[in-house]
C-alpha positions, 0 to 999 in steps of 0.5 A: 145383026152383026151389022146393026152391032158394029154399028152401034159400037162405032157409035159407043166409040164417037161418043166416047171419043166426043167426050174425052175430047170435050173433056180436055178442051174444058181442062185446057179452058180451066187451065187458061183461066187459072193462068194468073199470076200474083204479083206485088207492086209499087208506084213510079214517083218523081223527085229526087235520087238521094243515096245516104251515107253513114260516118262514126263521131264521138260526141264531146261537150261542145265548149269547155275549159281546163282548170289550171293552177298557177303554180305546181303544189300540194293538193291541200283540199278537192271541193268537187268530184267528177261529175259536179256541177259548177258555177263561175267562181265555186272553189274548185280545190286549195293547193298548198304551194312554195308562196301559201295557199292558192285557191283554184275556182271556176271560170264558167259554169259547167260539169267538172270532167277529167279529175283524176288527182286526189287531195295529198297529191301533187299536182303541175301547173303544166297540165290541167286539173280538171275540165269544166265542160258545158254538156248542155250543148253537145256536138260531134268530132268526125273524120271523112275522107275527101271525097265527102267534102263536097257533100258537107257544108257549113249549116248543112241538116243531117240526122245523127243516132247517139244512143239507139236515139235519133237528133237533128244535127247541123254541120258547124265547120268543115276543116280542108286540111287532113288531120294525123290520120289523114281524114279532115274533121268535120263538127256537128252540133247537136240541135237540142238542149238538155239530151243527157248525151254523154261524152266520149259517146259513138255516134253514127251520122247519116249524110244525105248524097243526092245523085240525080235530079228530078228523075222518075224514081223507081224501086231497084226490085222493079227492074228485070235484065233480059238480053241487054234490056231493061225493062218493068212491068207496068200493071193496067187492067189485072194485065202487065205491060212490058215497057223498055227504060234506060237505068240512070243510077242504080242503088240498092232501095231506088234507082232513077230511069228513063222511059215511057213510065210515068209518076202515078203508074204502077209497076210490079217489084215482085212476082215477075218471074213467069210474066209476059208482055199481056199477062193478067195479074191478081195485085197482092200488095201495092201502094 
C-alpha cells in the first residue's frame, strides 16, 4: 500500500513538474513573439545638401528722391502731407524767400516721406524737404560678414519674411568694400508689385548654402554613434538590418553619408534604442 502511494505521489509530482515546465516554455515563446518593437521611418533620398542661412534688412523704397528748395526761406504753404501720393510736377509747398515766392513741385511721381516741416517754418536748401519714394517696388538693405560673400551673387533667388509674409526676392548687388560697421551691403529686390510693404520694416532673409553634391541625403535623427561607428538601420521585411556609413556633412535636420544604402531604402529615425542587428519592427510611421 505504501508502495502503491509513493508511487502515485512521484507521478502527481512529474505531472506537476511537466506542467510548470511547459508553463514557462509557452511564456518564454509569448515573450519571444511580444518582442517587437515600434519604430518611425524615413526614406533615404539623393540630391543635394543645402544648409539655409538667415540674415536681417530693412526694407526701404527701392528708387527715391529728395525734394530740395534752391534757396532757404519761409514755408508760405504745404500742399501735401506724409503719406501722399504725387505726381511729376504737383506743388509740393510755396517758400516765401529774399527773391519772392518759390514754388517747390515734384520731380517724379511717388509717396511723400520724411516731412517733418510745418507751414511757418523755415526751412534750408541744405537739406531736403522731404523724399518722394516709389513704394511700388520695395527692396531690402542688408549687411553680411565676409564669408557670405561667396554664397550671394548678383540675380541670385532667396525667400525674404517681411511681415509674417513670405516673397521671392533677388540679389541686385553685392558691394566687396565693408561699410561703417564693418559688414558689406548687399540689396534684394523684392519680386512683386503692389506688396504694401512699408519702409523701415525688419526683414529676415533666408540664404540657401549648399555644402555637398549629389549625396545620399538622410535625416540626422537616422544615424546611431556606437564605438566609433556609425551606422542606420535599414528596415526590410518588419526586420532591421545594421548598415555601417561614413558621415559627410552633418546638420541638424539632414546630413549627407556614404554607405551601402540607397535612394528608396527605408531607415529608422526613431525607436532605435533597443534594436539589433535582425530585429523585427512594427513601422508606425514613414514615409
Amino acid at each position: 500500500m505504501k508502495k502503491l502511494l509513493l508511487l502515485t505521489s512521484f507521478i502527481l509530482l512529474i505531472s506537476l513538474l511537466a506542467a510548470c515546465t511547459n508553463g514557462e516554455t509557452a511564456e518564454e515563446e509569448e515573450t519571444e513573439e511580444e518582442k517587437v518593437i515600434a519604430v518611425e521611418t524615413a526614406e533615404v533620398k539623393e540630391g543635394n545638401l543645402t544648409l539655409e542661412k538667415k540674415i536681417y534688412g530693412r526694407t526701404e523704397p527701392h528708387r527715391s528722391a529728395p525734394v530740395m528748395l534752391t534757396a532757404p526761406g519761409e514755408i508760405d504753404s504745404l500742399e501735401v502731407t506724409n503719406g501722399d501720393k504725387v505726381e511729376e510736377n504737383d506743388l509740393i509747398a510755396v517758400i516765401k524767400t529774399q527773391m519772392g515766392n518759390q514754388n517747390i513741385r515734384a520731380k517724379e511721381d511717388g509717396v511723400i516721406l520724411g516731412l517733418k516741416a510745418k507751414e511757418g517754418d523755415l526751412a534750408s536748401s541744405e537739406e531736403p524737404l522731404a523724399i518722394i519714394a516709389d513704394l511700388d517696388a520695395i527692396r531690402i538693405q542688408a549687411g553680411v560678414t565676409a564669408n557670405m560673400l561667396d554664397i550671394l551673387a548678383v540675380d541670385d533667388k532667396v525667400t525674404a519674411k517681411v511681415n509674417g509674409k513670405k516673397f521671392e526676392a533677388t540679389v541686385t548687388s553685392v558691394d566687396r568694400l565693408p561699410d561703417d560697421t564693418g559688414l558689406y551691403p548687399v540689396a534684394f529686390a523684392i519680386d512683386e508689385e503692389d506688396t504694401d510693404i512699408a519702409p523701415g520694416i525688419v526683414a529676415e532673409l533666408i540664404i540657401p548654402e549648399e555644402k555637398v553634391k549629389s549625396a545620399l541625403i538622410v535625416p540626422t535623427a537616422s544615424l546611431v554613434e556606437e564605438k566609433e561607428e556609425t551606422f542606420v538601420y535599414v528596415v526590410q521585411n518588419d526586420h532591421v538590418k545594421k548598415v555601417p556609413v561614413k558621415p559627410i556633412e552633418v546638420q541638424s535636420k539632414n546630413s549627407a553619408i556614404e554607405g551601402k544604402v540607397k535612394a528608396g531604402d527605408k531607415i529608422v529615425v526613431s525607436g532605435q534604442l533597443g534594436l539589433a542587428d535582425g530585429q523585427q519592427v512594427e513601422v508606425l510611421k514613414g514615409e
